[in-house]
Every structure is written in C-alpha cells, then in structure tokens.
N, C-alpha and C positions, 0 to 999 in steps of 0.2 A: 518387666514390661511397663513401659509409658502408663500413667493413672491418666485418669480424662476426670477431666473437673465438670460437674454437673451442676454446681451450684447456682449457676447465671439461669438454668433453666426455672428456677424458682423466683425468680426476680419479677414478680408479676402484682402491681398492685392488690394490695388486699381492701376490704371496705371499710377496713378502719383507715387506710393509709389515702381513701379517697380525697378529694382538697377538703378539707374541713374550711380556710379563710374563703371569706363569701367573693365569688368570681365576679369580672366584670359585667355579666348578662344581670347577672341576680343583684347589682348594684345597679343598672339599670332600672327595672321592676322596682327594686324600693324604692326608688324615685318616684315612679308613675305613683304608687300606691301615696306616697308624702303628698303630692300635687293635688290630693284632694281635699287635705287640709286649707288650704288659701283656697281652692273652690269653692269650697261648704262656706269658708267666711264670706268672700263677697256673694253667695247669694245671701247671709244672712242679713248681709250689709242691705242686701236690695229689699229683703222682708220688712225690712224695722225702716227703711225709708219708706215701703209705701205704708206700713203702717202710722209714719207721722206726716201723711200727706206731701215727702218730698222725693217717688217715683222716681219723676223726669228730670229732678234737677241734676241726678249722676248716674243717669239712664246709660248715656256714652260711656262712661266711664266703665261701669260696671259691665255691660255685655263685652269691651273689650277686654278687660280682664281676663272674664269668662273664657272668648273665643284663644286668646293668649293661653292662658293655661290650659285648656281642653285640648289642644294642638301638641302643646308641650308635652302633655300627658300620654295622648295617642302614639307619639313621636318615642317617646321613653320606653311606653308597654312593646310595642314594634321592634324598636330595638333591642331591648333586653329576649327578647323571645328568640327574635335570629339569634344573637350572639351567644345566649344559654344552650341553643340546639344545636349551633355549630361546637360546642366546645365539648358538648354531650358527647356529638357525634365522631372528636377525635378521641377521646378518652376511651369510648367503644373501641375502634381502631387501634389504637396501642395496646389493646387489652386482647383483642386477637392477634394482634402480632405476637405477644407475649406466649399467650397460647400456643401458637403456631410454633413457636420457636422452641418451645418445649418438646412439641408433639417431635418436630425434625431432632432434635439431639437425642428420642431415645431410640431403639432400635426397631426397625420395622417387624422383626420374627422376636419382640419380647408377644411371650403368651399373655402378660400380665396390662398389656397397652386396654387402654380402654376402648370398648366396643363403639365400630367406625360412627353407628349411629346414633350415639350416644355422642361420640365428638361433635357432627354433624347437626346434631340439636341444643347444641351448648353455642357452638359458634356461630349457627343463624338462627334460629327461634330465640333460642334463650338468652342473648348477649342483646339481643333488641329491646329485650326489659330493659335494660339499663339507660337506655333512653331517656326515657321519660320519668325514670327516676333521678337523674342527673338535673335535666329541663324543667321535670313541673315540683317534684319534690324539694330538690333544694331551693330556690328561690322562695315557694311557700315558706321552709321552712326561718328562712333569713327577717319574710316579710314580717311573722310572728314574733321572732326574734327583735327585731329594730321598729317595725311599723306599731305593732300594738303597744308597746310602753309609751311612744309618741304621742297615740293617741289619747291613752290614758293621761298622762303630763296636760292636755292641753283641752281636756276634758276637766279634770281637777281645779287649770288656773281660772274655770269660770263656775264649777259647781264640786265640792269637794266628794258631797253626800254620792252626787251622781258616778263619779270617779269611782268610790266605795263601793257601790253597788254593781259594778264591773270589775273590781279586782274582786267581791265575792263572790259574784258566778264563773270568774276565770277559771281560781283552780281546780274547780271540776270538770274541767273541760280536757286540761292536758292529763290528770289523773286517767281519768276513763282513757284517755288515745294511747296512753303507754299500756292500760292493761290490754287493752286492743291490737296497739299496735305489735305485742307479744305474740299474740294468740294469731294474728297475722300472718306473721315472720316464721312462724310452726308450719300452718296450713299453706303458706306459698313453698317454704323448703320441702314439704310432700309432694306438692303438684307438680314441682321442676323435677324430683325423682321419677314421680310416675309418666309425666313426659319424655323426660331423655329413656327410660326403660319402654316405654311405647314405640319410639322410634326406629331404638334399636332393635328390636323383636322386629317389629314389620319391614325393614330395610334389608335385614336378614333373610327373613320366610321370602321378597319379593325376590331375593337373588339367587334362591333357591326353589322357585317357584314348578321348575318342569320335574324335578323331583318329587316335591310335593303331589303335584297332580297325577303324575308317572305309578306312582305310588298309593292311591287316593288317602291323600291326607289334609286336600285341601279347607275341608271341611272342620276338621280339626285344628287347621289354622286360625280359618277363622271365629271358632271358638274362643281360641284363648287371645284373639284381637278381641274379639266384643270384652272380653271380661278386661284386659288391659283399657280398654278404652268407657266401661261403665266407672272402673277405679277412678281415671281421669275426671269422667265427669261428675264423680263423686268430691275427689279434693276442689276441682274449680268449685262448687257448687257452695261448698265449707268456705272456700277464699272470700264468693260472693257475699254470701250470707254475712259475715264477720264484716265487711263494707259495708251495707244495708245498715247493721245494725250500728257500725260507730257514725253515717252522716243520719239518720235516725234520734239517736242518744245528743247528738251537736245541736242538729235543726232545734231540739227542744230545749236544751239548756240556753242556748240561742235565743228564742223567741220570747222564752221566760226573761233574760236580762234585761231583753231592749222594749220589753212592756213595761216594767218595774222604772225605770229609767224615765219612758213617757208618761207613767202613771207620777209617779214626782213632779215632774215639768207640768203636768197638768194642773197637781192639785199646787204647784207653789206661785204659777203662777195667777191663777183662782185665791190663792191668800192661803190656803186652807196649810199650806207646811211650809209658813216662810223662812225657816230656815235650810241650811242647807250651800246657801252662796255666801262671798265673802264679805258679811257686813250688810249686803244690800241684795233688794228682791232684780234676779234676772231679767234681761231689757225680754222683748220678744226678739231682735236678734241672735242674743246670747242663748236664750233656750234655742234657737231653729240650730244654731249650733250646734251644742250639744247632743240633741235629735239626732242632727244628720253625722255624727262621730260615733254616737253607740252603733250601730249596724255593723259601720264600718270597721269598728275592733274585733266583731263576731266575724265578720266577714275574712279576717286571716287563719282566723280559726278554722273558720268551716273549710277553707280553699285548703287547708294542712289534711285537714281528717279527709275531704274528697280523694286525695293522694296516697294514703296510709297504706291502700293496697298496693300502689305501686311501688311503693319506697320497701315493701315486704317482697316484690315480687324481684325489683332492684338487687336486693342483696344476695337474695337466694339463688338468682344469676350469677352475682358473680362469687359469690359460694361457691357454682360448679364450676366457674370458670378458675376459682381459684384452687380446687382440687386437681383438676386437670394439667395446671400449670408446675404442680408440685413432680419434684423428678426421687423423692424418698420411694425405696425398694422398687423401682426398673430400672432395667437394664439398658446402659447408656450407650448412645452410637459412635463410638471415640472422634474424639477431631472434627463433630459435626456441622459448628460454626464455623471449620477455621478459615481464614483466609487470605493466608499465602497464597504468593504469585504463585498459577501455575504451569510448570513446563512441560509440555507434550512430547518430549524427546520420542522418534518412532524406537523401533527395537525391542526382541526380548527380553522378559525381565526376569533374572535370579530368582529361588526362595529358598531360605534356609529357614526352618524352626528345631529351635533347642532348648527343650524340655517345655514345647508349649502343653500347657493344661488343656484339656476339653473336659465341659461342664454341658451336659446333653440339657439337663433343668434347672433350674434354678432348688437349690436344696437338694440335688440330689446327687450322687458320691462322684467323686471327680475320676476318667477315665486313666489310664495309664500313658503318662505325657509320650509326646509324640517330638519325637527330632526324625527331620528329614532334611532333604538337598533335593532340590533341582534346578536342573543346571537351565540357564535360558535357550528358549528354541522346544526343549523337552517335551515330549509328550505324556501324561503319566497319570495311569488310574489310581487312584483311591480307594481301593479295596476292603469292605466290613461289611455285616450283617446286618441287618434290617434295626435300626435302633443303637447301632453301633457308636455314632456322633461324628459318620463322617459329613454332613449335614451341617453339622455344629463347625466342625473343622474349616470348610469350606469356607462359611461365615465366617469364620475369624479370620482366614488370608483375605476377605472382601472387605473389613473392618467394617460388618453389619452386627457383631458382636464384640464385646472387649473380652479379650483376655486372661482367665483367672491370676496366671503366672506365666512363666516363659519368657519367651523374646524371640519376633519375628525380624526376620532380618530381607532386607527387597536389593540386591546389585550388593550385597556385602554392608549394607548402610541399616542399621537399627531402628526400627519404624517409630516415630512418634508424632505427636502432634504436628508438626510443622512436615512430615514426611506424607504422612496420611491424602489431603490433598493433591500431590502428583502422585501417587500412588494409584487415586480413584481415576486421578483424567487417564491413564494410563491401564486400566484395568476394565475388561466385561464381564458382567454376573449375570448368571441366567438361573434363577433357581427352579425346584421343582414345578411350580405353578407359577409360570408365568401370565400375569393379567393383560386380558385383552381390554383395551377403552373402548368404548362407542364412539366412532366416528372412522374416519379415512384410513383406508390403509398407509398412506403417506405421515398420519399422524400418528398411530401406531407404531410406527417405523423409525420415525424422528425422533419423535417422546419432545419436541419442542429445544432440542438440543441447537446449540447456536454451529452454525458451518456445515449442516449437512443438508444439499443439495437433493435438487430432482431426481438427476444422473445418477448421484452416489445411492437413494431408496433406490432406485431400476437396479444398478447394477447388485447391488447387497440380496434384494429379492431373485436374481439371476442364479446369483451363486446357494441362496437358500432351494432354488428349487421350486419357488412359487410362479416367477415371471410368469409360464403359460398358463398357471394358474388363475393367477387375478385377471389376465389378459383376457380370458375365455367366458368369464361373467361379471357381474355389476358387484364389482366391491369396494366401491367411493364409500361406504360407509359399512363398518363389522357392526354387529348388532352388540350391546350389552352382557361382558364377561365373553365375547365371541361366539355368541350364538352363528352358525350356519359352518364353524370351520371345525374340520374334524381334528382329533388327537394329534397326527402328525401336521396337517396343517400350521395350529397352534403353535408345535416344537418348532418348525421351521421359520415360523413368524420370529420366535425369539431371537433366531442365530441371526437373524436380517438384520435385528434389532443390532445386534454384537456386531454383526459384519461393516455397518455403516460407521462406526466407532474404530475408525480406520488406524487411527496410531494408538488403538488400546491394545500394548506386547503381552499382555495377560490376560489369557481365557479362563474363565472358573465356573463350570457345567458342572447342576447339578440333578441327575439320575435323569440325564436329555432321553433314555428309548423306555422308561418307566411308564407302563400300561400302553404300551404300542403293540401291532402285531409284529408277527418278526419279518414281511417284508418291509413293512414300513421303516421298523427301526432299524433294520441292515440299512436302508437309504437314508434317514439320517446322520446312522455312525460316517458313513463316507463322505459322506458332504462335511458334517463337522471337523471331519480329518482334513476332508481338505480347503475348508475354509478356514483353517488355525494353522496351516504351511506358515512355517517361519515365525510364529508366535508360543508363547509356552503355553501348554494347552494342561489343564487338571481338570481332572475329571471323576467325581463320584460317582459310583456306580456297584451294582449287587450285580450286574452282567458279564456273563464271564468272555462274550462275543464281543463287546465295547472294550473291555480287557483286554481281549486277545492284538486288539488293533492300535492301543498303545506301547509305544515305546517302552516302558517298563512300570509296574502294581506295585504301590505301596499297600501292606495288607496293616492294618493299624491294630496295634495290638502286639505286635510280633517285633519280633529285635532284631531281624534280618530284613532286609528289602527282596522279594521275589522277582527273576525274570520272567516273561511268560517262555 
C-alpha cells in the first residue's frame, strides 16, 4: 500500500526560524528613534545661542530644522508601525495556514488529534499573541540593539566620563531582563496551557450541556470551570507580577543613571569635576546635549523590558502553535493535499481489497487481513461484532485512515496518491455521527460544496424523506449539533447530504439504523436502498434487517463470503 508523506505537515515556522534580520518596519523605527539625535543638537544649538545672547540671529534657522525633523520623525515612527503590523499580521496568517494544514492532512477519527478546543484557542486567542510580539517586541529590540550604542558613541565624542557611567549602569539592565525574561517565558508557557485546557473543557461541557443538566451535573461543571479558571487567574496573575517587577527594577536602574550623569554635568560644569570632556570644560550646549541623550539610551531600554511579557507570551504561542503543527505519532489522512485534476466520471465503482490490514487502535494487535471484491452497482453488508473494526474498514475504503498493509484496489487501478483525489469526488461517506452545523438546512445539505443547486437540496431532501418534513415547520436554521431533529431525522439529513453528490458511484454507510427504533430504521433501510439504485452501496452494520436487504454480507473475519 501507497505510504503518504506527512512531513510537509511539519513545515511550520519555529521561533527560532522567526526573521531574526531586522524587517523593514523595525528599520523604519530606528530611524524615528536616530532623528532625535540632530533634534536634541539644534535645540542644543538654540541653548548655547541664547545663552551668548545670539537667540534671534538663527532663530529661523533653528525652528526650521526643528519642524523639518519632527515631521520627519513623526512620518518614520507612522510608518514603521504600519509596516511592522502589517508584516506581524502576515506571518500570523501563514502560521495558521500552516497549522491548518496540518490539522487537514491528519485524520479526522485519529483519537490522538488534539482537543477541538484547544485547536480553537491556539488559532484565535493564542496566535493573536504573536502580534504584538512581532510589532512591538522586535523593533524595541532592534532599537536596543542599533539606537543605544549610537547613542552611547555620540555621548562619549563630547564627554567620555558620561558615556562611562551609562555603559556602567547598562549591563545591569539586560542581566536582570534575561533573568526576567526566563522566569517570564515559564509563567506565560503555563498560562497558554491553562488557557487552551480551559477552553477546551468548557467548549466541551457547552456541547454537552442537556446532558449535563438532564442528568444534574450542571453544577459540577461548574465546579471544575471555577477551579480551571482560578488556575488561569492564578498563572496570569504570576505573568503579571514578573512584568511589574522587571519595569520596577528598569524605572530605577534608570533613574539612578541619568541622575549620576546630571549630577556630573552639574558639578563639571560648576568647575567642581573638570574633568571628564576632552581636553576642555563643556560649552552649555554640549552639556544640554548630553542631558537630553542619557534619558534617551534608558529609554530603549525601558520600551524593551515594557515588552518582555509579550515577547514571553509570543513564543509560548507559537510553542502551541508549533506543537500542533507537528504531525510525529498521528495518524495521517493519505493524499490529503493532493492536487490532481479531478474527474467526476458518473458510474459505479469496483473495490477489491487484498490482504488489507485493519488496526481498530493505534497499538493495538492488527485484525485478520481482509480480501474482498465487489463488483460495481453491488449492494453489500459488512457484517462483525460490536468492536470488530468494521468501522475501521470502512475508513480505510473512505481513505479517512491509511492503511497498515495491503492494497486497495478502485475499477482494477491501485489506489495511491495521485488516485485518492477522484476517488473522494467520486465517493459519499456517512459515518456513525453524522454532525449537524448551526445554520440552514440548505447549508447543511450543501456543506458549501461547489455545483450543488436549490433544485438538487429539494430534490436529495425528497428522496431522503424530509421534503414534508422541513416544508411543515421553520427550519431556515437547525440549532447547534441539531438540536430540534430527532434520531431519524438526523440519519436522513446525512443521506440528502450523499444524495446531492450526484456523480458520487460509491456509497459508504456506516451503522445508518444504529439507535433507531425499528419503524424508523425499516424506513430508512428503504430509502437508503433506494437512493443507492445503480451505485455501489457498502454498508457496515450489526443489523441483520439492513443485512437482510443487501445483495450479499461480508462477515469479516471468516474465509468465506455469506449469502443471506
């Protein structure tokens, strides 16, 4: 049997593999932040003019600078922010696809897929972290990177001592944010645990809610939501704290540098520590300078540490997003990308299997291979016991599971990769629990499939047996998992589903009168009989009435074929 390569399902940025070279937005940003370098000088310019009494003689001069770069600047910070957010916002985007595209190649009936709600809170809660860790985290961290040596350099070419006493309070700053930002990147990867597991619990209990209350257990649900969600607000609360305390620990390493810095400028230019510049005592320009540059080196700083929860909250997104995207130990959906042309040929379709394997669990012992025939048109039960793996079987002629071993063969042709795709245009599956969506019966019906008309739902619901059905009350919309339709209802929903899939020559039913009464499921056996006329119809079943009414039982397990 054809192997299906899963490895592309893995192909999903990791956060090391994020861009590391600094993006066009976050080149932007450094710019705005650089632009305040020539700022700071012509106001210093304007200080030390009015201090030698010459104000107004480059008064014009000096406010147009000003308005020049302040514009410029504005213009820079503006557009590096769009351009970092739009770039954020595709990288999210490709990272759900990636995701998504995993979630499609494995198979829908692996027991091992991760819990819907836990998908559902990785891919919209949690994938939105990454936002703002793309947009405000990297660019800070770029600005640190490029802007503060800058300004250290240009701090130094006018006072060296001062320069010194900012690379000494520096590297206490990034020491504490790495021990920080550790203890960070712990407490945000719990709180995305306890989140996606919050989720999933309550999306759960919500779908299962008339049971619960049927039952009175509602109260017990919501038990173990309060304690789910004190957990939550115990990790957030940990996240918070751990923020608090690194812009806390900044603001004051912070505030201590650039007083040290003006306490210098103070006493050197007072006389009292004339050393310190190169050769000669600082104009008051050059000190206003330097003034308005120490802030500003803190200031990359503190805009880094302001972030640290995000850029922790960033990874541990796509953490989940990168587990999820891993396709190691489940079970793959063969041929699930593929994308050959495909031909709708109408017509029954053959099936031979020889020596295929059925594996009911994963690890657990492989059934006694199954070779059968049936010939197109054929009608034909699938006959085993409750647990047997005709379930399993079924899914592997749907190619909803792969194949341990064997070879499934479709018109005499070897199914593989490249077969798989007309196979499915070609094929209806209706399994045990068929799901109902919230919304229209016509949507329901459709499933959004491309070619299938008004006419064609009317007529498909005719032949299922609903027309008087839906005609006779308001059901422009089923409620959620199809609240209001009973058991057979539901069954007969699915066949409509089938029936509208007009050139599908392959029906594959499985346990269609399973918890029915027996008038009900007599009136679906006949209906499915005879809305599968001229189609090859298989059908799993422990019913020996739905047996009775096919053309001939395969009983699996057994080395002969039975008539009935």
């Amino acid at each position: 049997m054809h192997r299906f390569d899963t490895s592309s399902a893995a192909r999903v940025v990791s956060p090391q593999q994020l861009p590391r070279r600094v993006q066009p937005g976050s080149v932007w940003l450094v710019l705005a932040s650089l632009l305040w370098l020539p700022q700071a000088a012509v106001i210093a310019w304007a200080v030390q003019c009015f201090a030698q009494d010459q104000a107004l003689q480059y008064l014009g001069v000096q406010v147009l600078a000003l308005a020049a770069l302040g514009v410029a600047r504005a213009w820079c910070e503006s557009r590096g922010i769009r351009v970092t957010y739009v770039h954020a916002r595709r990288q999210v985007s490709q990272l759900r696809q990636h995701v998504m595209q995993a979630v499609v190649q494995t198979s829908p009936l692996d027991r091992q897929r991760a819990a819907s709600g836990w998908v559902a809170s990785a891919l919209a809660e949690q994938a939105e972290a990454i936002v703002p860790w793309l947009s405000r985290y990297q660019p800070a961290m770029w600005r640190v990177m490029l802007v503060a040596p800058l300004i250290v350099i240009a701090v130094a070419s006018q006072s060296w001592l001062a320069a010194l006493i900012l690379l000494c309070a520096a590297p206490l700053i990034p020491l504490f944010m790495a021990i920080v930002g550790w203890r960070a990147k712990a407490a945000s990867d719990a709180q995305m645990v306890e989140l996606g597991q919050m989720n999933a619990f309550l999306l759960d209990r919500l779908r299962g809610l008339p049971t619960l209350r049927a039952l009175h257990a509602v109260s017990h649900m919501a038990q173990r939501l309060q304690v789910h969600a004190e957990s939550l607000r115990e990790r957030t609360m940990r996240v918070l704290r751990i923020a608090f305390l690194s812009s806390a620990i900044l603001e004051l390493f912070s505030a201590l540098g650039v007083a040290m810095v003006a306490m210098y400028i103070g006493f050197h230019l007072l006389g009292n520590l004339p050393f310190g510049a190169w050769g000669e005592k600082l104009s008051i320009g050059q000190a206003m300078w330097v003034l308005m540059l120490a802030p500003c080196f803190f200031d990359t700083l503190r805009e880094l540490s302001a972030v640290l929860n995000v850029s922790a909250a960033g990874q541990a997104a796509q953490q989940a997003l990168q587990t999820l995207a891993q396709a190691q130990g489940r079970v793959p959906l063969p041929a699930a990308l593929a994308t050959a042309p495909v031909k709708t040929n109408p017509g029954a379709l053959a099936l031979q299997a020889c020596n295929l394997q059925v594996q009911v669990d994963a690890g657990a012992p492989l059934l006694p291979a199954v070779n059968m025939q049936i010939a197109a048109g054929e009608h034909v039960a699938i006959w085993a016991p409750s647990g047997a793996g005709k379930s399993v079987l079924l899914a592997q002629l749907a190619g909803l599971l792969p194949v341990p071993s064997g070879q499934l063969l479709v018109d005499g042709l070897p199914v593989d990769a490249a077969l798989w795709p007309q196979l499915r245009a070609r094929m209806a599956w209706m399994g045990q629990q068929s799901h109902v969506f919230a919304g229209s019966v016509e949507l329901n019906v459709a499933l959004g499939r491309t070619g299938v008309q008004r006419d064609d739902i009317a007529q498909a619901l005719q032949q299922a047996g609903l027309g008087q059905t839906f005609a006779q009350r308001d059901s422009r919309s089923l409620g959620e998992g199809g609240q209001g339709l009973s058991g057979g209802e539901a069954v007969r929903l699915a066949l409509a589903r089938m029936a509208v899939q007009q050139h599908a020559g392959l029906w594959l039913v499985d346990e269609p009168t399973a918890h029915l009464d027996p008038t009900t499921a007599r009136q679906v056996m006949h209906s499915l009989r005879a809305m599968a006329a001229g189609k090859t119809l298989v059908v799993a079943t422990h019913d020996p009435a739905l047996a009775t009414l096919m053309d001939r039982t395969i009983y699996l397990g057994a080395e002969q074929e039975v008539l009935p």
